[in-house]
NUTORLO-483834 format. One record per residue (C-alpha): residue in three letters; x, y, z. Coordinates in steps of 0.25 Angstrom, whole numbers, plus 2048, in hexadecimal, padded with zeros to 3 digits. Each point is the difference from the previous one (the first is absolute). Layout:
BEGIN
ALAXYZ
...
This chain:
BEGIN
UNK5E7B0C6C0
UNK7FC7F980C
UNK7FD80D806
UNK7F78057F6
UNK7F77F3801
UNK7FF80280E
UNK7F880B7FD
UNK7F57F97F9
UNK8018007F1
UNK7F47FF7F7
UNK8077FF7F2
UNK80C7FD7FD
UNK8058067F0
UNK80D7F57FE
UNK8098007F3
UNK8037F37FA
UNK8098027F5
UNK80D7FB805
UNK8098087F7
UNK7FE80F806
UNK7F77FD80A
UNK7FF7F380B
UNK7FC7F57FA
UNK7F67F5803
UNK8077FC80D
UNK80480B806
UNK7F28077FE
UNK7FA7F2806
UNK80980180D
UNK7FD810800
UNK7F37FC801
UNK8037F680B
UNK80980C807
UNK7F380A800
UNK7F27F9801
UNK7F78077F6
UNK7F27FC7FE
UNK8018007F2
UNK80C8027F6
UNK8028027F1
UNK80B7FE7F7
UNK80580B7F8
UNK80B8027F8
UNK8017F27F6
UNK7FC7FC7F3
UNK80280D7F9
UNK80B7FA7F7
UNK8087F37FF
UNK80980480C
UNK7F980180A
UNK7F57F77FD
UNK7FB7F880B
UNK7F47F6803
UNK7F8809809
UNK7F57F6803
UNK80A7F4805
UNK80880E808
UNK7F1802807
UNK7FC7F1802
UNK80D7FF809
UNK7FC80C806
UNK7F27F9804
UNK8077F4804
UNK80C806808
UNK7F880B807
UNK7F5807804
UNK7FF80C7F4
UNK7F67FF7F6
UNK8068017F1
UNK7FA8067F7
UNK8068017F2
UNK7FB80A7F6
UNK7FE8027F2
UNK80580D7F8
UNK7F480A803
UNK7FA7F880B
UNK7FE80880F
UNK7FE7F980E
UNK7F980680C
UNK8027FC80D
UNK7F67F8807
């Protein structure tokens, strides 16, 4: 991962979920490993297992690095600024 941040990495699609997927830490330090400008978390909340707190995921991400997180709503889009 560290060799795909060096790179240069504009967005960054993470799954939270914890169950099939990384969860909230991992994705947070795979975010640490690869630099993107933004991220999004992906792959939570659909059912009671893998639910997660997507916007406490994306205020350490703020805090702890320098990706901007962004969490989306069903039907929501973003566009790269």
């Amino acid at each position: 991962m560290r060799l795909i941040g060096e790179e240069g990495i504009d967005l960054a699609v993470m799954p939270i979920g914890d169950n099939y997927t990384m969860g909230p830490d991992d994705a947070l330090r795979a975010v640490k490993f690869i630099q993107p400008k933004h991220v999004i978390p992906v792959h939570y909340d659909t059912w009671p297992l893998i639910a997660q707190d997507a916007q406490a995921w994306a205020r350490r991400v703020q805090s702890e690095t320098q990706a901007q997180a962004h969490v989306l709503k069903p039907g929501d889009s973003f566009t790269l600024p």
